[in-house]
N, C-alpha and C positions, 0 to 999 in steps of 0.2 A: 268717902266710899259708903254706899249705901246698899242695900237688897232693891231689885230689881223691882217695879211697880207689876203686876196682873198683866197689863198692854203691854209694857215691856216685852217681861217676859213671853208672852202671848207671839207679839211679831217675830221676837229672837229665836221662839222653837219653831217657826214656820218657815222660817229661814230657814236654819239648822235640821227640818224634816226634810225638805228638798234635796237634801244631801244625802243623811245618812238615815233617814226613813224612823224605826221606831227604835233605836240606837240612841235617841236621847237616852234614856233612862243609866245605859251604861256609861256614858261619860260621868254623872252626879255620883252614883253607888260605885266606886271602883274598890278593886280589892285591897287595893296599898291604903283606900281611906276613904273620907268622904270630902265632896268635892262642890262646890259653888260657885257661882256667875254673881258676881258685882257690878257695882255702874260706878264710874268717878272719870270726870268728866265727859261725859254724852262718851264713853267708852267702855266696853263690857270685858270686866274680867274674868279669868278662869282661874282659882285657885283652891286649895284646898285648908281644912276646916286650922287646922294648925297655925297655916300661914296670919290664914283671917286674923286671928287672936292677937298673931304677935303685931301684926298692922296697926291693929286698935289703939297703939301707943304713938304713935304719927300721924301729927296733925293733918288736916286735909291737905291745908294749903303748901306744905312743905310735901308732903306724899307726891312721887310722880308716877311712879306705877308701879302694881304690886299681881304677881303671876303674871299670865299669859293674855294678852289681848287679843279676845276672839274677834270682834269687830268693835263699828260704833254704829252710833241713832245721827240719821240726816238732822238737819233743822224739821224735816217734813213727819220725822220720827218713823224713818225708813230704817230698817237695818241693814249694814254693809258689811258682811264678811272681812276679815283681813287674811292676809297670808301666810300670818303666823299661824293661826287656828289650821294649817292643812295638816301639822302632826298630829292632830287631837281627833282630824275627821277619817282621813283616809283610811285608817284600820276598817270603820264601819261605811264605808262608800257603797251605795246600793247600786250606784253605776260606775261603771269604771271608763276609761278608753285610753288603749296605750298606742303610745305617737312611736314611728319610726325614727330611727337617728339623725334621717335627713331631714324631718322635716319637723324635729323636734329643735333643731338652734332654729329656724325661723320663726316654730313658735313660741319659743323665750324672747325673742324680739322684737312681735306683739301682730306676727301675720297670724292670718286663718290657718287650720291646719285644712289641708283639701283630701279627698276622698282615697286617695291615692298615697297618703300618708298618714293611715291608720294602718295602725296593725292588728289590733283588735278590740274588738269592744261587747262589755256584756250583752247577753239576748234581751228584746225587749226594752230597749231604750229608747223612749219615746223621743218626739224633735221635741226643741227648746228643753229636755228634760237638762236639771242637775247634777253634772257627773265631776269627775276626778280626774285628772289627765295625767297618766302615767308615763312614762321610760318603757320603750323594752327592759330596762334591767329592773323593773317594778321599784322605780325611784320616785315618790310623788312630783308634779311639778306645779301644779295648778286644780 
């Protein structure tokens, strides 16, 4: 488990801007502590500074993961989001859009949602932009 390289980290907050805009800063300084992004293998962790320490006593190759996996690095050294990271992002989502009930089981089962099954969605959300896919009952999904 290492600290993130410059480019790394570079591509992972460009990522992670697309989302929730300038809201990085609150995920690393939180009030319960302080909090860090690891790599072990080509996979970026989220944990905090406590954890780190007690980690450092496990070897790599024995370690299989330690906190929260926010994504990983392609071979191409792309970052990918995972879906774990939605609890970490959605509090600070700059765009939201919440699906209706019908047309939210289709899109847990990987159809489009259609225009006609939004219910709402923040002002200002550009196409192709980064948003957050809600529940009517403000449940994150996506």
């Amino acid at each position: 488990m290492r600290p993130l390289t410059d480019e790394e980290t570079k591509t992972m907050f460009e990522k992670l801007s697309k989302y929730i805009g300038e809201n990085i800063k609150l995920l690393v300084d939180r009030p319960d502590g302080t909090y860090c992004f690891r790599l072990h293998n080509d996979r970026v962790y989220y944990l905090s500074e406590k954890i780190l320490k007690l980690a450092t006593n496990i070897s790599r190759d024995k370690l299989v993961s330690v906190g929260t996996c926010f994504g990983k690095f392609t071979k191409t050294t792309k970052f990918r989001l995972h879906i774990t990271a939605l609890d970490f992002l959605a509090p600070y989502a700059k765009f939201k859009v919440w699906v209706k009930p019908g047309a939210e089981q289709s899109f847990l089962y990987g159809n489009h949602v259609l225009k006609s099954g939004l219910g709402r969605i923040t002002e200002n959300t550009m196409q192709y932009q980064g948003v957050v896919v809600y529940s009517m009952a403000d449940v994150p999904l996506v």
